[in-house]
N, C-alpha and C positions, 0 to 999 in steps of 0.2 A: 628185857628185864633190867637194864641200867645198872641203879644203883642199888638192887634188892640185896636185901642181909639176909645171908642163909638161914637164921632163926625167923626169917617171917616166909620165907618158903616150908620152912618145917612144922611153923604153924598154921599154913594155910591147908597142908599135907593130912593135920589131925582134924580138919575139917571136914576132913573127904571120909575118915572110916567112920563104919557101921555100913545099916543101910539105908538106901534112898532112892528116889526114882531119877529115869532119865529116859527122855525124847532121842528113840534113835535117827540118825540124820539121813537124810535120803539117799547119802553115798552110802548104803550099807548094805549087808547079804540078807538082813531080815527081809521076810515075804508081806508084801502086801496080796491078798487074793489070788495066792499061787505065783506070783508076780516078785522079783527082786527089787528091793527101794531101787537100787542103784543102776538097775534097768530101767526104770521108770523115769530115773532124774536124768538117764543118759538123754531120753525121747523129751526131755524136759516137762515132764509130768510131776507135779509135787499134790502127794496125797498128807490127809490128816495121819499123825502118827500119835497112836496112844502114849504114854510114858510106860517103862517095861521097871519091874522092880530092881535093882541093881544093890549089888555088896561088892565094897571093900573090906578085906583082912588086914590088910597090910601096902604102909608104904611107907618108902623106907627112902631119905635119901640120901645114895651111896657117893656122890660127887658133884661138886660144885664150884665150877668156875666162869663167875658172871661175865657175861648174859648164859652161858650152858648150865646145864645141872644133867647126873646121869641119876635116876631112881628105880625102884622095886617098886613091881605094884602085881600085889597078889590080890584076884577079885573073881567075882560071881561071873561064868562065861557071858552073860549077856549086856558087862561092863563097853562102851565105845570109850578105848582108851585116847584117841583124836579129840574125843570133846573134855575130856579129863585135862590133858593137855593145853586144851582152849583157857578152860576155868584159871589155872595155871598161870599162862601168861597174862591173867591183866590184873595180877596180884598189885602192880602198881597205877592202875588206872583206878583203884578204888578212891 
């Protein structure tokens, strides 16, 4: 995260709520065909993943000291907070 100013993490933050979709990742508990992604990615099996509908409430960030930040993230239980995270970090690669 270098040199990111905490107002563009915070604005990157009000991007994330409402709601929206997202592709769960194949490390995950979701079932494909009875089947756990993350069993399937362990045998290196990578299936098609629908995008599952996803909500943010809230996020909130409570601390910040570059490159770390500590945040709140109140969301819809089928949120992968991993890839939340992802989007996150390459707030300076835009």
């Amino acid at each position: 995260m270098g040199n990111v100013q905490k107002e563009e993490i915070e604005e990157v933050f009000r991007g994330f709520l409402g709601e929206s979709k997202q592709v769960p990742p194949m490390y995950s508990a979701v079932k494909f065909k009875g089947k756990k992604l993350y069993e399937l990615a362990r045998k290196g099996i990578v299936v098609e993943r629908e995008p599952r509908d996803i909500r943010i409430d809230e996020l909130r960030l409570l601390d910040f000291d570059s490159p770390r930040c500590t945040f709140l993230l109140r969301c819809s239980r089928d949120l992968c907070s991993p890839a939340c995270r992802r989007r996150c970090s390459e707030i300076k690669k835009r």
